[in-house]
N, C-alpha and C positions, 0 to 999 in steps of 0.2 A: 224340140230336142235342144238341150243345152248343152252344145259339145265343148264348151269353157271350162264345164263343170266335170263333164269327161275324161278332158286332156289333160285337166289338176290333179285327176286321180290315177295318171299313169304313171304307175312306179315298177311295176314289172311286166316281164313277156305276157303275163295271162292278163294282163291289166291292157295291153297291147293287142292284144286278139278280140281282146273284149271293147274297144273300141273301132276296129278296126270290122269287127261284125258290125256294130252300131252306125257306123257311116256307110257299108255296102246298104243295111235295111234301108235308111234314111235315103239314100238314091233310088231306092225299087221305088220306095213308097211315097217322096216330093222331089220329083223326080224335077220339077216345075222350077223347083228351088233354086237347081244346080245351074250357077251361069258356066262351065264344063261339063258339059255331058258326053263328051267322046273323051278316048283316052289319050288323041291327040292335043287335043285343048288342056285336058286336064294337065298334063304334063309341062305344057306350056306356062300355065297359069303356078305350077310347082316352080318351075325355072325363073321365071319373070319375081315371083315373091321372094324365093332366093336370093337374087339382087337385091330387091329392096328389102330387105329383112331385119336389116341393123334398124330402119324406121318403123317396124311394125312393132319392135322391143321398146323402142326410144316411146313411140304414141301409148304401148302401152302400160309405160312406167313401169317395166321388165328387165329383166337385168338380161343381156346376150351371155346365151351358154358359153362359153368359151372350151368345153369338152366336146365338142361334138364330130362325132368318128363319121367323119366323109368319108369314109371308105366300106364302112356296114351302111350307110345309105344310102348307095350307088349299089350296093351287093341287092340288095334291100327291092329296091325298084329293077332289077333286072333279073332278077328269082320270079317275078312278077310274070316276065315275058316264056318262060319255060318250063316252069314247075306248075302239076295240075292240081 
């Protein structure tokens, strides 16, 4: 699975769901893959890149978003823990 090619093609909410299907399959199914396999880790492994993130743009000769709404990805991730 090329989730690069994926994530270049999110431009809207159903572009969003449809990636975000494609990464729950991709854990059923390499499951092996995942160095996060609980939701404690995973979260962890969210937070920790967070910090480093300004690097992960720089390495990947990325421009940092500078729009980006902290506030729907904090709703985002905690809609997670509630809604079925």
């Amino acid at each position: 699975m090329d989730f690069n090619s994926i994530i270049n093609d999110v431009n809207s909410k159903e572009d969003f769901m449809a990636f975000l299907t494609e990464l729950c399959q991709d854990r059923k199914q390499r499951s092996e893959e995942w160095e996060n396999v609980e939701i404690t880790s995973y979260l962890e492994g969210i937070c920790s890149w967070v910090e480093d993130m300004e690097g992960y743009f720089q390495n990947m000769g990325i421009d940092l978003p500078t729009n980006i709404n902290w506030k729907f990805t904090a709703i985002l991730f905690y809609v997670g823990k509630i809604y079925e």
